[in-house]
C-alpha positions as CSV (number, residue, x, y, z in Angstrom):
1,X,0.0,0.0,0.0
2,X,2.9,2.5,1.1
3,X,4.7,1.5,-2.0
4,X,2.0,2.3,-4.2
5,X,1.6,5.9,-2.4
6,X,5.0,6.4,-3.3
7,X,5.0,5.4,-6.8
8,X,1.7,7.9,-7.3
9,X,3.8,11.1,-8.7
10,X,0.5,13.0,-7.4
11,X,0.8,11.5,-4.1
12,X,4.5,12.9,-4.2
13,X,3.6,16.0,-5.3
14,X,1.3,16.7,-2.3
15,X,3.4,15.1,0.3
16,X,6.1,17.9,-0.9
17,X,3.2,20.5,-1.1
18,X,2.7,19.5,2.2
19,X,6.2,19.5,3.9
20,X,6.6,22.8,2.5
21,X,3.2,24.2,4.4
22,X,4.8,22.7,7.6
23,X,7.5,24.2,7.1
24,X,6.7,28.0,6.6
25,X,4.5,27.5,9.5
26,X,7.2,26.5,11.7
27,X,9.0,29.4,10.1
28,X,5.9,32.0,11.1
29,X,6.0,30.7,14.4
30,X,9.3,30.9,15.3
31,X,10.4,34.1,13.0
32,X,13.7,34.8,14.7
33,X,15.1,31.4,14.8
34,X,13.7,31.3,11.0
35,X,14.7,34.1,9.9
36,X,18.4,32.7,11.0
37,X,17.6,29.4,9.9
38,X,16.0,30.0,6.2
39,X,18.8,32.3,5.8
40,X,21.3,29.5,6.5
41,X,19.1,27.0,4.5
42,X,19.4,29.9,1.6
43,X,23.1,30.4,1.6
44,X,23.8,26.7,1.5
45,X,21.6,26.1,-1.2
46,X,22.6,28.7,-3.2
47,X,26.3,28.9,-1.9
48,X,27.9,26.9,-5.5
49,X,25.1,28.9,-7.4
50,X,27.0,31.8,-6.4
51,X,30.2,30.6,-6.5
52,X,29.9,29.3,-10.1
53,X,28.1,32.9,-11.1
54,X,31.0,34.7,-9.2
55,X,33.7,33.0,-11.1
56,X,32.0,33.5,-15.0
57,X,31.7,37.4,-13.4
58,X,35.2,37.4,-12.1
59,X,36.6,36.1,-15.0
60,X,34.7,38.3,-17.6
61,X,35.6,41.2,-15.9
62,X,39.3,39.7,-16.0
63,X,39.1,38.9,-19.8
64,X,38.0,42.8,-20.5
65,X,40.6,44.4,-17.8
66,X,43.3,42.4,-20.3
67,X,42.1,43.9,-23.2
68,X,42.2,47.3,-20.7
69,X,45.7,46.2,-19.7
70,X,46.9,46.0,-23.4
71,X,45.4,49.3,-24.4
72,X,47.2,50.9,-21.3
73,X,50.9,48.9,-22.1
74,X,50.4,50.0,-26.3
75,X,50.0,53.4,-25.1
76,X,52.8,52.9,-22.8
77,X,55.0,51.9,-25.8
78,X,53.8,54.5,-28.0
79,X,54.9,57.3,-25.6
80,X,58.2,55.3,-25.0
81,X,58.9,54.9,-28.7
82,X,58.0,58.9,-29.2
83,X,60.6,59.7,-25.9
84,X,63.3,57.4,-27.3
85,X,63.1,59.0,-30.7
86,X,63.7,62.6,-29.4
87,X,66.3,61.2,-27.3
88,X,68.1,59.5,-29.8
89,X,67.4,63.0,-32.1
90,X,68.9,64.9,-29.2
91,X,72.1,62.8,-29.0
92,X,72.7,62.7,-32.7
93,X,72.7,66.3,-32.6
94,X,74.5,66.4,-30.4
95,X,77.2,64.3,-31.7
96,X,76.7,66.2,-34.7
97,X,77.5,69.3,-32.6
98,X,80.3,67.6,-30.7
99,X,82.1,67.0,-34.0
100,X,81.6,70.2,-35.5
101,X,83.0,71.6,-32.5
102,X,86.1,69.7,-32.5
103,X,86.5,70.3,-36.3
104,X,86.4,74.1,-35.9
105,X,88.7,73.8,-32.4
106,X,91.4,72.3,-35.0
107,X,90.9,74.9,-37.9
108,X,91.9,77.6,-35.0
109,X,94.8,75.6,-33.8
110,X,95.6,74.6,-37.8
111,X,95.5,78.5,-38.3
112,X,97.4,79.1,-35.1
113,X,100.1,76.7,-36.5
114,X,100.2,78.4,-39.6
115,X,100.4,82.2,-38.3
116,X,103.3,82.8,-40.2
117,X,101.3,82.4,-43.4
118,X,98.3,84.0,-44.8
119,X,95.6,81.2,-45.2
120,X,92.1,80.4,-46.2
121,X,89.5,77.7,-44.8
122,X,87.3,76.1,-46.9
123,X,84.9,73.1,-46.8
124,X,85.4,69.9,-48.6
125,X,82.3,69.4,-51.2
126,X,83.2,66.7,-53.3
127,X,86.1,63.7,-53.4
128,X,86.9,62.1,-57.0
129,X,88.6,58.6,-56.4
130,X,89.7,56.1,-59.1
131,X,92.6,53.9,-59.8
132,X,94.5,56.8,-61.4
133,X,94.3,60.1,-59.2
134,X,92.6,61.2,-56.3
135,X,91.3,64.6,-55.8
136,X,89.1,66.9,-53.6
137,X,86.7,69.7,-54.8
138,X,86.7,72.8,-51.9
139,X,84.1,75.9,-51.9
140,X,86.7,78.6,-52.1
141,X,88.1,79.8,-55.5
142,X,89.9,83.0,-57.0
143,X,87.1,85.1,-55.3
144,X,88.7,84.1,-52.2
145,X,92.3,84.7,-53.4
146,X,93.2,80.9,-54.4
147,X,95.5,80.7,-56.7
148,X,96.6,77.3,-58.8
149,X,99.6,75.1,-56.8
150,X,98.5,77.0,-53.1
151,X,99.1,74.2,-50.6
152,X,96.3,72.5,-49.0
153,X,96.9,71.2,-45.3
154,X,94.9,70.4,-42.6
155,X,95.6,70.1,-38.5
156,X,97.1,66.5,-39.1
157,X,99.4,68.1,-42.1
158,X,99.6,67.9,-45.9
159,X,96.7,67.2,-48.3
160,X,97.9,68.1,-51.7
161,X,97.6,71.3,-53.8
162,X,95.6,73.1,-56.0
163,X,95.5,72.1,-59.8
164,X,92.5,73.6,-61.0
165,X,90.1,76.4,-60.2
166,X,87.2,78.2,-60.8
167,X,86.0,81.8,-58.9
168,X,84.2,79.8,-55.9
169,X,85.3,76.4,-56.2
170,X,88.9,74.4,-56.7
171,X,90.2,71.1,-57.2
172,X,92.8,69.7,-54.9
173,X,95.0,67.3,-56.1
174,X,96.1,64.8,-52.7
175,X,99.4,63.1,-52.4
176,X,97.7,59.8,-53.2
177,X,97.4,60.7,-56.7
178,X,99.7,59.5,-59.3
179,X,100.9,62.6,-61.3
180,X,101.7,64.3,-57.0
181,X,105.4,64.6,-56.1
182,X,106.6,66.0,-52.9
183,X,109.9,66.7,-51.3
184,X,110.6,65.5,-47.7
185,X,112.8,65.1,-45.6
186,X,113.2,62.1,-42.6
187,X,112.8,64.1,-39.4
188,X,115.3,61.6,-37.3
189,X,117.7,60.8,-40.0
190,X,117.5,64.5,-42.3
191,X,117.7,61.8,-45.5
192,X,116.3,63.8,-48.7
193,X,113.7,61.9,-50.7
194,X,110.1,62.3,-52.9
195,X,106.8,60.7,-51.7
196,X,104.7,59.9,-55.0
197,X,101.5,58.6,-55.4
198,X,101.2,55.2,-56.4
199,X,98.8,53.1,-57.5
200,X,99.8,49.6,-56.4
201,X,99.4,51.4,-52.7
202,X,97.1,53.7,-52.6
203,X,94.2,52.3,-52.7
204,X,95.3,51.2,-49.2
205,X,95.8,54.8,-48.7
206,X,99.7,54.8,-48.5
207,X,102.2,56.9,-50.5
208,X,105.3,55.4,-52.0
209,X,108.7,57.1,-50.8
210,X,111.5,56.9,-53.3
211,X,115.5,57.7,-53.7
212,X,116.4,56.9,-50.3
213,X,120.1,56.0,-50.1
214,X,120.9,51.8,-49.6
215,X,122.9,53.4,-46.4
216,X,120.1,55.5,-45.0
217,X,119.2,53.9,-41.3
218,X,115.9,55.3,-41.7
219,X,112.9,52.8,-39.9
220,X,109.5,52.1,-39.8
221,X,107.9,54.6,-37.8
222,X,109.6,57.8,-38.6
223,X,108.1,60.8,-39.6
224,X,107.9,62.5,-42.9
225,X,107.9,66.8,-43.4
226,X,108.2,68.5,-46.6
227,X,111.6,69.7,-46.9
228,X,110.5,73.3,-48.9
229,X,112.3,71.9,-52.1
230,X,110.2,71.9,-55.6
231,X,109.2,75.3,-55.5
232,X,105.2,74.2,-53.9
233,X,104.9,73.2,-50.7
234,X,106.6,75.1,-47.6
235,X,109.0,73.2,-45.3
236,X,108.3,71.1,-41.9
237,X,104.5,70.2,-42.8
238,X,103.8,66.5,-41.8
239,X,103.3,64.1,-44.5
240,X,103.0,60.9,-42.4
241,X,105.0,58.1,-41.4
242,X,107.3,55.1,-42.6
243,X,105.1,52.0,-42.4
244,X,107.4,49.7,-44.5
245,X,110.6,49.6,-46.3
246,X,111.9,47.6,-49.0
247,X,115.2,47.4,-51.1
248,X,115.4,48.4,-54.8
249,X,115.7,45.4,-57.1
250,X,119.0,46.9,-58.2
251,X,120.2,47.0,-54.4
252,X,121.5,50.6,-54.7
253,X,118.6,52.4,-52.8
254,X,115.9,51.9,-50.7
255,X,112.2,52.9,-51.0
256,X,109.2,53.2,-48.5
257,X,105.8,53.0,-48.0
258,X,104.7,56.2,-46.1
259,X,101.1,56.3,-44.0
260,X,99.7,59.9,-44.3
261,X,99.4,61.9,-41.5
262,X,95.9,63.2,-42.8
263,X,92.7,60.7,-42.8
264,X,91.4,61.4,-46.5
265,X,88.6,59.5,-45.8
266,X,87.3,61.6,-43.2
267,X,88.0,65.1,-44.7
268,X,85.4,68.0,-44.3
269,X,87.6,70.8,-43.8
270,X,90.9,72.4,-45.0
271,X,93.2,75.2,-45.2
272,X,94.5,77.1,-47.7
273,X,98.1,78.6,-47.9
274,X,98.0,81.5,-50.3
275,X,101.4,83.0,-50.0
């Protein structure tokens, strides 16, 4: 009989109808204790409900604060990238400063060494370079009182002379080129000799040194000035320094290969001596 009550789904139905009845009385009578109690009964049904709604919340609200966070951080770059580039604009300006500074402190002292003659600056606009000669174009001409074969130095010493000219321009011929002879003498030793450009070395930027006697104790090392001979260049201006030397194949001189005292590859600015 029990069994069958139970198996009735509409017996079920009002025995739950029922409990319920009972137990919101109970509640009504007692409305302290049930108010405590229902509450209790509330939060442990519901306690995963909330749990499980809490953590889909919590981890939308996650999932959009990244998207915040990412908005923030590309801003963050952005303004670091902008900072950087001044920065780095500041500091190649200041480089570019820094360098122009030094170059003009050595045109004073290259004047300063050259008091005794009158001279002219001018900038280095153009640089011709082939396996024959090697030349410099400079924005000075006649108009500044250039005249052809002046001598062409810098703060390091000789560059070459003038070999052709125009009323605000002029073409320097270096040392390096083939058709340049200069007089020198060995500072340590006082041996005479001519520095010539050569082709076989300079394209390593060297000069060749020639007529050197088979005695001559000269060495790698020593330094090379214009001796004032030849009618061009004035005595005691550097031209550079032994690197190597070698013995004619006849074995009756010597000859040398001679460094440069002046960096032609980083030339912006020269002197001119007119007189």
């Amino acid at each position: 009989m029990i069994k069958k009550l139970f198996s009735n789904k509409y017996f079920i139905i009002l025995l739950i109808v029922t409990v319920l009845l009972l137990v919101t009385l109970i509640f009504s009578v007692n409305r302290s204790e049930e108010t405590t109690n229902t509450n209790s009964f509330v939060v442990k049904i519901t306690l995963p409900i909330q749990k499980a709604v809490y953590g889909v919340s919590s981890g939308i609200r996650n999932f959009f604060s990244h998207f915040d966070d990412i908005d923030e951080l590309n801003a963050k770059n952005k303004e670091l990238a902008e900072t950087n580039a001044k920065l780095k604009s500041q500091v190649d300006r200041y480089k570019s400063y820094k360098n122009e500074n030094e170059r003009l402190r050595s045109m004073l002292i290259l004047k300063d060494t050259y008091k005794d003659f009158n001279t002219v600056a001018a900038n280095v606009i153009g640089k011709d370079s082939s396996q024959w000669f090697i030349s410099l174009t400079i924005d000075k001409g006649t108009d500044d009182g250039l005249k052809m074969n002046n001598t062409v130095v810098t703060v390091d010493g000789l560059v070459g002379h003038i070999t052709d000219i125009g009323s605000n321009w002029a073409r320097v011929t270096t040392i390096l080129d083939s058709n340049s002879t200069v007089a020198v003498i060995v500072e340590r030793t006082e041996d005479l000799a001519t520095v010539n450009g050569d082709t076989s070395v300079s394209t390593n930027s060297l000069c060749k040194m020639t007529y050197i006697s088979k005695d001559s104790t000269i060495t790698v090392g020593d330094v090379v000035k214009t001796s004032g001979f030849g009618g061009i260049y004035p005595k005691g201006i550097n031209v550079g320094t032994i690197k190597e030397i070698h013995s004619e194949s006849q074995g009756v001189s010597q000859y040398a290969n001679v460094k440069p005292s002046v960096n032609f590859n980083k030339l912006y600015e020269v002197l001119i001596i007119t007189n």
